[in-house]
C-alpha positions in Angstrom: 73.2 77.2 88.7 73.4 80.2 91.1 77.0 82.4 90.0 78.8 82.4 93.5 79.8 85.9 95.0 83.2 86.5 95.3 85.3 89.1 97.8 88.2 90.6 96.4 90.1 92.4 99.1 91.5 95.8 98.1 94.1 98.2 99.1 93.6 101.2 101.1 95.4 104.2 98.3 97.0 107.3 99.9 98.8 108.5 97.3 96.6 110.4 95.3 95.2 113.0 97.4 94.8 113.9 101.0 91.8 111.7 101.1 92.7 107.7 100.6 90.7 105.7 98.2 90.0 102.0 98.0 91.3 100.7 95.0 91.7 97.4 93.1 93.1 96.7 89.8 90.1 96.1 86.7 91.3 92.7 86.1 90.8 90.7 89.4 86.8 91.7 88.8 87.3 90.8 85.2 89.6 87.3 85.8 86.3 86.5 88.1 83.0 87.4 86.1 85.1 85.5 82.9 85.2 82.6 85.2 81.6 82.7 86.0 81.2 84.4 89.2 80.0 88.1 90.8 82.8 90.1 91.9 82.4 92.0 95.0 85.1 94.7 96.5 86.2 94.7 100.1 87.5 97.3 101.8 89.0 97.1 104.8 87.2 98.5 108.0 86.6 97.5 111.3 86.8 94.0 112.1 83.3 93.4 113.6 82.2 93.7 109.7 84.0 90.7 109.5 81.7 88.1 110.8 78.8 90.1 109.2 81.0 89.6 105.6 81.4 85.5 106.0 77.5 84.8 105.0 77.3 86.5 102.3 80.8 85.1 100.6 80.7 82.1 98.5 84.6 82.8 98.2 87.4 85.1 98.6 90.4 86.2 96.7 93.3 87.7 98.6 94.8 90.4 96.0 98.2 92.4 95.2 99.9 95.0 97.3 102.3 96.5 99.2 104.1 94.3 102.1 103.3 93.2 105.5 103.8 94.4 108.9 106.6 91.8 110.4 105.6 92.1 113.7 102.3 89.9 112.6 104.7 87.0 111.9 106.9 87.7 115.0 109.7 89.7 113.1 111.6 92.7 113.4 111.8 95.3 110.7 114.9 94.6 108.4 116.7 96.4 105.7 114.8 96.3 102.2 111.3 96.5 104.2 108.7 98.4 101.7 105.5 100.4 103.0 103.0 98.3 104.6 99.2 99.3 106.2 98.2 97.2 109.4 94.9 98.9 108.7 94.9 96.5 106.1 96.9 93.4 107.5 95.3 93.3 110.6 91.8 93.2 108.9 92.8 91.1 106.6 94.3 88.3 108.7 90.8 88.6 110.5 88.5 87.7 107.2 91.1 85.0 105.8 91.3 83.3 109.4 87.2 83.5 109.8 86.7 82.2 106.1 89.1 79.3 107.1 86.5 78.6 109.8 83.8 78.9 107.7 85.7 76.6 105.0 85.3 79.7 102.7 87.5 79.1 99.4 89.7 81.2 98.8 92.6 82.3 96.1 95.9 84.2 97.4 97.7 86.5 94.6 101.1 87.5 95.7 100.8 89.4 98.8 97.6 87.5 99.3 99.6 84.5 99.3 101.7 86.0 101.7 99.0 86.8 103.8 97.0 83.6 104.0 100.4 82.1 105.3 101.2 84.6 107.8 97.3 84.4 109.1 97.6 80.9 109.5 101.2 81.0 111.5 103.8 81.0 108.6 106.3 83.7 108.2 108.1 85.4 105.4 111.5 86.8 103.8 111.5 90.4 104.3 113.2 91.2 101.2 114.4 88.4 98.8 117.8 89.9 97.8 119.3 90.7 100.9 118.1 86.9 102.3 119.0 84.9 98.8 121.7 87.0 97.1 121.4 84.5 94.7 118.0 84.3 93.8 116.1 85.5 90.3 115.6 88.5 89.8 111.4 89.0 90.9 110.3 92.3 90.6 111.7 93.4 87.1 110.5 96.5 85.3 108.2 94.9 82.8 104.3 95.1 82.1 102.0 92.3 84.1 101.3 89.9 81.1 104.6 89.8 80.1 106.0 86.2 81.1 109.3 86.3 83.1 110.7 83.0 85.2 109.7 79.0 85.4 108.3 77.7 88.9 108.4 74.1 89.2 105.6 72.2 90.2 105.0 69.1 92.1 102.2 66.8 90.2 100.4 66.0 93.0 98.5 69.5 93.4 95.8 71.9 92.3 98.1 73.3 90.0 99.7 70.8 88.4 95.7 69.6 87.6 95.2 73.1 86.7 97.9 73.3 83.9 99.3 69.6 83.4 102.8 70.4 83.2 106.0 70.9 86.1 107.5 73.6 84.1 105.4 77.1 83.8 106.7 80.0 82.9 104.7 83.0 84.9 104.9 86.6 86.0 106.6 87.8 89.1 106.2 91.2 91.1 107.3 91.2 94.0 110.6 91.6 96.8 108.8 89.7 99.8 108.3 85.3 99.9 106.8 83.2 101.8 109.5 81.8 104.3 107.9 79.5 106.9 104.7 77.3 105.8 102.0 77.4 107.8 100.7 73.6 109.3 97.6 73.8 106.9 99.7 74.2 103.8 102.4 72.7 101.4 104.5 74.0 98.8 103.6 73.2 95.3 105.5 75.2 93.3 109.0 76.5 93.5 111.1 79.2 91.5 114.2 77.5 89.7 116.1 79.4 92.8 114.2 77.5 95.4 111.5 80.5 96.4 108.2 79.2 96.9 105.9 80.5 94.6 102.6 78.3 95.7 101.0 76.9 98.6 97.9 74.8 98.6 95.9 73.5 101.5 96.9 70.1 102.9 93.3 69.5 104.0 91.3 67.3 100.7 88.3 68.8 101.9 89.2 72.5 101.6 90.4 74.7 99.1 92.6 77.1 99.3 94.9 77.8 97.0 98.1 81.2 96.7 100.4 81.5 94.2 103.0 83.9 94.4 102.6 84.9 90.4 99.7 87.3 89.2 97.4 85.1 86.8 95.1 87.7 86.5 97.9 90.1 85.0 98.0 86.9 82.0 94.6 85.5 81.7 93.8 87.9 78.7 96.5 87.3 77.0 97.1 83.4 77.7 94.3 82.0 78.5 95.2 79.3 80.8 95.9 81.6 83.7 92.1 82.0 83.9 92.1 78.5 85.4 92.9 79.3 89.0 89.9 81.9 89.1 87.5 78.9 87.4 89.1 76.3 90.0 88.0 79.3 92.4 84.5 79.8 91.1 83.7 75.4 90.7 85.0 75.1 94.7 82.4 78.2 95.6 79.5 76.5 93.9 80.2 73.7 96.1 81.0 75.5 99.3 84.1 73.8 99.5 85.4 70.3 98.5 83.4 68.2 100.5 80.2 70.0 100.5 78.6 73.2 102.0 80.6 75.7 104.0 79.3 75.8 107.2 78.1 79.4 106.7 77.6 80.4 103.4 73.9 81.2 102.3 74.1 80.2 99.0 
């Protein structure tokens, strides 16, 4: 069987030098050629490259970073705001919403969960502590395979396939939550404090899938957390659920 390509998106890194750098953390490529695929970087540029990118995708992976613009989910700037790039946003809202079209699978990974709801019309918490003064603590000062909150799970979902329980205990890294669902989603998973930490696609014959953990922080050292990126990699081979994505050349 043909490995699928996979797109990672990265982040655009000016802090460095005067001249920015794409980067992307090692173990995104690594979480994807375990689970039997070829890894290919994104960097954001201008958005005709878009349309040029969805051929040659078999799937996509939303990664990690900083926040997101609120104005691209109908929001003033509030108190707690991070940095955010619309370079970035604006590009990738473009690819996720022209993968959706294509029927593209794709995987969201904190901010890229974030992202895939805001590109499909959902919104999000600016800054979790000043909306939920009572939520969990969920961007602690600890290293990215270290395990730090439960989500719940509903059963009927990808993830509760994925790793047969409705308790998992998983990473968490970041100030910013998906607050609004967009209409092609549901949540799946919930922190014990009622944050969503997963979204799946409502449509059977799709998959999309964004938690709000970092599985590929885990996947060495608990292996289970590979199983998103292989759910990723077995919905590529197949285009999507139902059968080939409209687009796709493999």
């Amino acid at each position: 069987m043909k490995k699928p390509i996979i797109g990672i998106t990265s982040f655009i890194d000016r802090s460095r030098q005067s001249v920015p750098y794409f980067s992307l953390k090692e173990s995104y490529v690594k979480a994807i050629e375990m689970a039997g695929g070829i890894p290919v970087i994104l960097s954001a540029t201008s958005p005709d490259v878009v349309n040029a990118l969805i051929p040659t995708l078999d799937g996509l992976v939303f990664s990690g970073g900083g926040d997101i613009a609120p104005w691209l989910f109908g929001q003033e700037p509030l108190v707690g705001l991070g940095s955010f790039d619309t370079v970035r946003d604006e590009w990738e809202i473009e690819l996720c919403n022209r993968a959706w079209e294509a029927r593209i699978p794709m995987l969201g990974i904190c901010r890229g969960c974030q992202l895939m709801n805001v590109a499909r019309g959902g919104s999000l918490l600016q800054d979790i502590e000043r909306s939920n003064p009572a939520a969990l603590l969920h961007n602690p000062q600890i290293a990215h395979d270290e395990l730090h909150h439960h989500i719940i799970i509903e059963r009927d979902s990808i993830l509760f396939e994925l790793f047969e329980t409705e308790s998992l205990l998983v990473n968490s890294f970041h100030h910013q939550a998906v607050d609004k669902v967009a209409s092609d989603f549901k949540i799946t998973a919930r922190g014990t404090d009622g944050i969503i930490e997963a979204l799946e696609q409502i449509d059977p014959g799709r998959f999309a899938l964004a938690l709000q953990f970092h599985p590929e922080g885990l996947f060495l050292r608990y292996g289970a957390f590979l199983k998103p990126f292989s759910a990723l990699i077995e919905a590529s081979c197949k285009g999507d659920l139902t059968g080939e994505s409209s687009l796709s050349h493999s």
